[in-house]
Structure formats: C-alpha cells, structure tokens
N, C-alpha and C positions, 0 to 999 in steps of 0.2 A: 248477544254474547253468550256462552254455551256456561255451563255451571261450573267447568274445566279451567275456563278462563278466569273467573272470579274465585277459585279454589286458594283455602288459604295458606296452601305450600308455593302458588305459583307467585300471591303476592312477596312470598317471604323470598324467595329468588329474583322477583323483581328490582326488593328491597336494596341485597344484598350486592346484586350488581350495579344499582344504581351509586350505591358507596365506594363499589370497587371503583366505578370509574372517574367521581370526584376523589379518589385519592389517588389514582395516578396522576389527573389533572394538579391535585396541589402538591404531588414530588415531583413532577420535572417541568413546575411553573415557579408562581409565587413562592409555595410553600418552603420549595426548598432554597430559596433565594432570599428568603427572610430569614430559615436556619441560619444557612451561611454568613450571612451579614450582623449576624446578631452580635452585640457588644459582649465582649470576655467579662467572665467576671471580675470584681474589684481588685481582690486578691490577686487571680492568674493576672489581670493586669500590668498591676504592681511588681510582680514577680519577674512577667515578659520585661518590664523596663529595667529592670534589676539587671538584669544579664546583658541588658545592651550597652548597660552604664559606665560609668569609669568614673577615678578620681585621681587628681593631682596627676592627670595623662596616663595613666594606669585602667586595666579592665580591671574591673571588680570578681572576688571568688563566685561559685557558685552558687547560688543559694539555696540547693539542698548539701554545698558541702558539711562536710562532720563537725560538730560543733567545736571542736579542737580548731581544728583548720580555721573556721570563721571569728574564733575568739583569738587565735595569733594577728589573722587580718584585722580589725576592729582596734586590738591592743598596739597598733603600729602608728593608727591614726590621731590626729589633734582632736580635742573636744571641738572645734567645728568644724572639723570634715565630717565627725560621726554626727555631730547637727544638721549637717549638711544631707545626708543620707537618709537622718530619720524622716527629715522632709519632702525631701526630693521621693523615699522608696516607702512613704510611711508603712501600708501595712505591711511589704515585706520584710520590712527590718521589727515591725511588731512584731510579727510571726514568727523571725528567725530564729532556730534554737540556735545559740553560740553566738547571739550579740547579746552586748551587758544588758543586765536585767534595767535596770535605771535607762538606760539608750528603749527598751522596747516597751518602758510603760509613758515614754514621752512620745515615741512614733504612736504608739496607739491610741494618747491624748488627740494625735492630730488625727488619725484615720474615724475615731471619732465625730472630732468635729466635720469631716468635711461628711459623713453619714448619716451624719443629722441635717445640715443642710439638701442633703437628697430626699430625703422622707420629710420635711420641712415643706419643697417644692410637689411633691406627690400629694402632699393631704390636700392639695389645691386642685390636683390633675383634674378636671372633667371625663378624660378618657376613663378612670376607675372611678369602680362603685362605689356606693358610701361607705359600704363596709370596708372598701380596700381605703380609702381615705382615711376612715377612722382606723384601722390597722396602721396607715403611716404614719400617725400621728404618735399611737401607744409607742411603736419603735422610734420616732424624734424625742421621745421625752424620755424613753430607756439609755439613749444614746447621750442626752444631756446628763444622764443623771451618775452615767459610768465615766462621763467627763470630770467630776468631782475631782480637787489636785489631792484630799487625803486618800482617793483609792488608786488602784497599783493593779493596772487593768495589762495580765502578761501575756493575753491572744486575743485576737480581735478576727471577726470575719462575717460581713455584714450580707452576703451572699445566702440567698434563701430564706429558711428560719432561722439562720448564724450558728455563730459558737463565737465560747470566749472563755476567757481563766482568769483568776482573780486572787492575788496573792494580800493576806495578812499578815503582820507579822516582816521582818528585815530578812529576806529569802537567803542574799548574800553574807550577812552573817548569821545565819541560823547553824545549830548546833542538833535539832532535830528539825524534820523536814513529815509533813501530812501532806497528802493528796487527797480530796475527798471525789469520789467518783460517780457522779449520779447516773438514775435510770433511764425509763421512758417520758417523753413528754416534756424532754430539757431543750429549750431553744433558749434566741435571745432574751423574748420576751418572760419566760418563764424562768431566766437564770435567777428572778430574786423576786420573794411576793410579800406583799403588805399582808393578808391574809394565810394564814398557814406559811407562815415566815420560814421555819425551821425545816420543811419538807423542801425547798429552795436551795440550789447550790450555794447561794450567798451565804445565806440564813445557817446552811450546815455549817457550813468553813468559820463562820463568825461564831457559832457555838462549840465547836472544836478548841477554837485557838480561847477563847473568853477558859473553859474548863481545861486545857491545858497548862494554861498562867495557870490557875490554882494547884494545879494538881504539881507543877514545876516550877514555882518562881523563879527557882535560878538558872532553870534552862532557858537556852533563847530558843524559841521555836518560830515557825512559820507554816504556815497553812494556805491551801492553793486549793481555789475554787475550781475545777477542773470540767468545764462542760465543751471541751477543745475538742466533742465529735460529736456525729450528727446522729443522733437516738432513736429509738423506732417511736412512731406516733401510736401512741393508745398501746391496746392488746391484741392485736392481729398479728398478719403471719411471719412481719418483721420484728414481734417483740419473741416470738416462739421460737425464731434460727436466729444461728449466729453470724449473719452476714454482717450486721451493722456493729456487733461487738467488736469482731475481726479486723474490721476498717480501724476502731478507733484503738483496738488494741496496738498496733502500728503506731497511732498518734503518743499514745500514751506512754509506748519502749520512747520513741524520742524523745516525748521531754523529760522523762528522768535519765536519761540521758548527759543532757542538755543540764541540768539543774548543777548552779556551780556549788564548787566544794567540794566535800565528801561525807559531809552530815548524812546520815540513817533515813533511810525515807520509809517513811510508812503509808500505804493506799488503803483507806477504807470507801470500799464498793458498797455503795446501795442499789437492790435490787436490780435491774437488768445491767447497772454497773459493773455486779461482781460475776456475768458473764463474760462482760470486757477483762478484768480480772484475769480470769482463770485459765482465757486465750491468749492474753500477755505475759504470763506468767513463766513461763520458761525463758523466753528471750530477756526478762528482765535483770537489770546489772547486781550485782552483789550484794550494793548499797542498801537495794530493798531487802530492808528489814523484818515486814510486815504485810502481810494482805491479812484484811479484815473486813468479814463481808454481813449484812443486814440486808436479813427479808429475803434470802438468796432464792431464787428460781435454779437454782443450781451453776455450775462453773465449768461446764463441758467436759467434766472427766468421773470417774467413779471414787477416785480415793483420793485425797487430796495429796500423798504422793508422789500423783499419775501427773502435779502439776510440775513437779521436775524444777521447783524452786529450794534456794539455800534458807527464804524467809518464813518464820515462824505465819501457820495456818487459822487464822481466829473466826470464828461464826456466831450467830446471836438470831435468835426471832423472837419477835412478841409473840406472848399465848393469843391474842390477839389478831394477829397479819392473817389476812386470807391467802398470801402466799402459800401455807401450808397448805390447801386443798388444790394447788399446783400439785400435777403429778410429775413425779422427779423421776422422769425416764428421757431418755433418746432415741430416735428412731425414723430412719430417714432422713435424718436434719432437725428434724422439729424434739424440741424439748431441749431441757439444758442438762439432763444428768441426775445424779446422782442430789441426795438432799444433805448443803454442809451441817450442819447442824445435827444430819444422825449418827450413832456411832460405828456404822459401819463406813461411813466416810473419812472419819479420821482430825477434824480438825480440834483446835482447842475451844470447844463450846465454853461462851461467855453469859452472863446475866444480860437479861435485857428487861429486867424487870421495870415498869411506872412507864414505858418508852406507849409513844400514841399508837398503838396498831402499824398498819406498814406505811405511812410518813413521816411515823415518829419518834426515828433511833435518836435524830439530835436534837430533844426538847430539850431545856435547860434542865437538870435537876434529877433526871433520869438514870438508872443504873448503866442505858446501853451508852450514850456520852461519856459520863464519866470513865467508865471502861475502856472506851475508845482512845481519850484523854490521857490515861494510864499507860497508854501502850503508846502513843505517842510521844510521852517524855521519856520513854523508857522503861517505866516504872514495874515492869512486866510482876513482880510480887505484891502488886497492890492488886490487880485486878478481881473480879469480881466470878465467879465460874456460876454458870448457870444452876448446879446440883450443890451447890453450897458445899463442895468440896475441894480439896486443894490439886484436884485433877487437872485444871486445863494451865495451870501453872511448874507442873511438872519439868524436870530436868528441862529448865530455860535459862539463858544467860541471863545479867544485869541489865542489859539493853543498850549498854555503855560505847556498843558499836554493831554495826549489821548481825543479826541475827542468827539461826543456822535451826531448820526444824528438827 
C-alpha cells in the first residue's frame, strides 16, 4: 500500500463516508421507524385525549382555549364530571390555564401518582444504567414527595427533566399574588433542595410567602413556585441567548393570565429568570404590578422603559454575585443587555444587603427578601433602596392596586 493510501486526510474521508452511509442506513430503515413509532409524550398524550373526549355526550373545548372560555365550560359542570375529567385528562386538566385551581392541583395529585409508578418500574429496568436507575429513583421519590395532600402542585410535566409550579398560600382568595421566577439549572429534580434550600424554587416561594406574612399580616397573599419552563442547563450557549427565556416567557404571559381574580401580581426573576422577565414584559396583563429582578444578567433591553410595561421596574445585586463580571451587552443574540441595577438603566435599585452572593436573594433575614416581601404586600414605602436613600421609592403608588412606572 503506497504512503497515499495510509495518508491521514484519506483515513479521515474514509471515516466520514463510512458515517454517511450508516446514517442513511438508519433514516430510511430502523432509525426512522423507531422515530416514528415512538410513544407521545405524557402531557401531548393527555392533551391528544383531551380533544377526542367528551362529556355528558358533549365534545369537550379546547384545550388551548382562553382561560375565560375553559373556566365557563368547567363552571357548567357537576363536581363529578370535573372529577371525572381530572381522571380521565389528568395532566391535561393540571396544566390547564382556566380550570379551577383546587380541580388542577387534584389532577396533578393524580398525574403524579401515576409518574412515580413509571420511574418506580425504571429504577428496575435492566435496559438502563445504574445511573439512569438511580436517576429514576431520585425522580420516584421527588414525585412522592410533591404528592404530599398539604402542597398545591399547579403544573405538572414529567417529560424530560420536567417543570412544575407550586402555589402557597390560598391563590383563589389572595388579595396579593407573587410569582417567583427562577434561573438556570431548574428542572424537576432541582425544583426543591435539602441543601442550599433557599436557592430552590420551593425554598424561594416558602421564604417569600413566610416574610410576606410578616411584613403583611392582614394581607392574604399567595406565592407560586414558577419553574413551568424548561431553562438553560449550566452556562453555555443556551444560558447567553434568549431562546429558552422566549419559550417560557409565552408560558409565563399564560399563567397570569390564567391566575383568577384580579389581585396585583408581582414577578420576582432570579437570574436567567429575569431574562424571561424582560421578554414577557410587554405582553403582560395590567395586573402586573411588579417585576423585580436579582442577580440579573440583564433583560434584553437597554432601559427598563424599552420593556413597554404599566409595572413598577425593581433590581437588587449582592456586592458579592459574580454575575456582575457578566458583561451587560448584546450582540448577535448572545448577551442579555444592558445591567438593571445601573443607573443608566433606569430601574428602582433596591438593598440587597446580608443576601448569599447569587443564590442568596431569598435567605431568611436578608435585606433582599424582605424587600421583596415589601413589595409583594404592597408596601412599596417600606422598601429598602440600595443608596440608603429614598430614591428607588419615589413618585410610587400605595401598592393598593396594579401599579404604573
């Protein structure tokens, strides 16, 4: 064989062909006959049956109709037709914005249980590894444990590394309404941790609502664990654009939306959260009262503004958060903008003083919670301003209804 032959461009074309033609082989053989056939997932499932279904001889609405339309339909039927539905469509009707809230944290009870029996049967599979066995497992016992009848579990979606929302607090009588919006690296597993409790969707929402009671006794509030989108993993190139924000900013105009009453809603975005934030922001309803964001990487716009919201603008970083050594540009896609926090941005910079660096706006006892908490009852003249002046409190309402920057 000549030295032409064993040359290492010609093995690298040998290589290369040799892939090309095992991947023709596996699209228009196997490969794509396994695509094809591959089970929907649980959700689109649920959903496909949803629309085939009926009741009392009747087709069922939509179920991406408007939560108006699905809450007429819903309000028409007996307590067990809609029992009937939660079981029959469970996580459809968990998911649904515009079925009662109490109707979709009992579908979700169930959509639960039947998702832990799947990951129950996995941690046995042979076909997966040990790791993926012992991954089934941590998700059976996340799944058991959000079955709990004191939590009020108001999305569920066991597909991939999930999402889910988690309301404290009496959502249908609330008179103030929180959203907590977390960043990167929120899936099922990580919606709530024993360990660094408080950098946790759970762990926020439960110290939101615990300092809102204090800061409000006589407000009724409610607070909602919000990881109802799928978040970029780590710090790569899906944490630096806004594809994955954009997605959930869509999720996030729905449920407040969706959220009944007319109570005040206030969103505080942590970290790649309050990109979702600043993409949402425009299409958001009136109600929203508040966006307030920690540890921001920025909000995809230059001047807070540029976000074309009626709700009052708040920002806060620890001297601490390495977020600051984030460069606050955009270009080409990557980067999030402008930095809230500085004064050519425009927002009402808050204290975030005692807070843990950037996991640590909702530690119990911290200036950036209680602030948070502040602004969540309304209390917009108690807050805390980062310069120890009465600046980020300026020509602001009482709080006493939706806001206006």
């Amino acid at each position: 064989m000549t030295s032409f032959d064993t040359s290492p461009q010609l093995n690298v074309w040998r290589a290369l062909l040799a892939l090309a033609v095992v991947f023709v082989m596996l699209a228009t053989t196997g490969w794509t006959a396994l695509r094809h056939h591959r089970a929907a997932a649980p959700l689109q499932a649920s959903v496909s049956a949803w629309e085939r279904g009926s009741i009392a001889g009747h087709r069922l609405p939509a179920a991406d109709s408007s939560p108006a339309r699905l809450a007429r339909f819903f309000a028409t039927l007996s307590e067990h037709q809609r029992s009937s539905l939660a079981h029959r469509y469970s996580l459809a009707v968990g998911n649904m914005n515009g079925a009662p809230v109490e109707l979709r944290y009992r579908a979700n009870r169930i959509a639960l249980d039947e998702a832990r029996e799947v990951e129950r049967k996995r941690m046995h599979d042979s076909g997966l590894t040990p790791d993926g066995q012992r991954e089934a497992g941590r998700r059976m016992h996340r799944f058991e444990a959000m079955m709990h009848p004191d939590r009020h579990i108001l999305a569920f979606d066991p597909e991939g590394s999930g999402r889910a929302a988690e309301v404290f607090g009496d959502l249908t009588r609330a008179q103030r309404i929180s959203v907590v919006v977390p960043g990167v690296d929120t899936d099922l597993l990580t919606f709530q941790r024993t360990s660094r409790k408080y950098s946790a969707p759970v762990g926020m929402a439960q110290s939101l609502y615990a300092a809102e009671r204090e800061a409000g006794p006589s407000t009724r509030t409610a607070v909602i664990a919000w990881a109802d989108y799928t978040s970029p993993k780590g710090l790569g190139i899906d944490s630096a654009t806004g594809l994955r924000a954009a997605n959930g900013a869509v999720r996030l105009n729905k449920l407040v939306r969706a959220l009944p009453g007319g109570a005040p809603v206030s969103l505080f975005c942590h970290s790649y959260g309050s990109v979702l934030c600043g993409l949402a922001a425009p299409r958001l309803p009136e109600r929203v009262a508040d966006i307030a964001v920690a540890g921001s990487p920025g909000m995809r716009v230059a001047k807070a503004s540029h976000l074309r919201t009626s709700a009052h603008v708040w920002a806060m970083r620890d001297a601490d958060d390495w977020v600051q050594d984030v460069p606050h540009l955009e270009l080409g896609g990557l980067g999030h903008g402008e930095d809230p926090v500085s004064s050519v941005f425009g927002a009402r910079v808050l204290s975030a003083r005692e807070a843990k660096g950037h996991g640590g706006y909702f530690e119990p006892g911290t200036d950036s919670v209680a602030n948070f908490a502040e602004i969540g009852v309304g209390a917009y003249e108690s807050v805390r301003c980062a310069d120890d002046t009465e600046g980020c409190r300026a020509d602001l309402s009482d709080g006493s209804s939706a806001g206006r920057a």
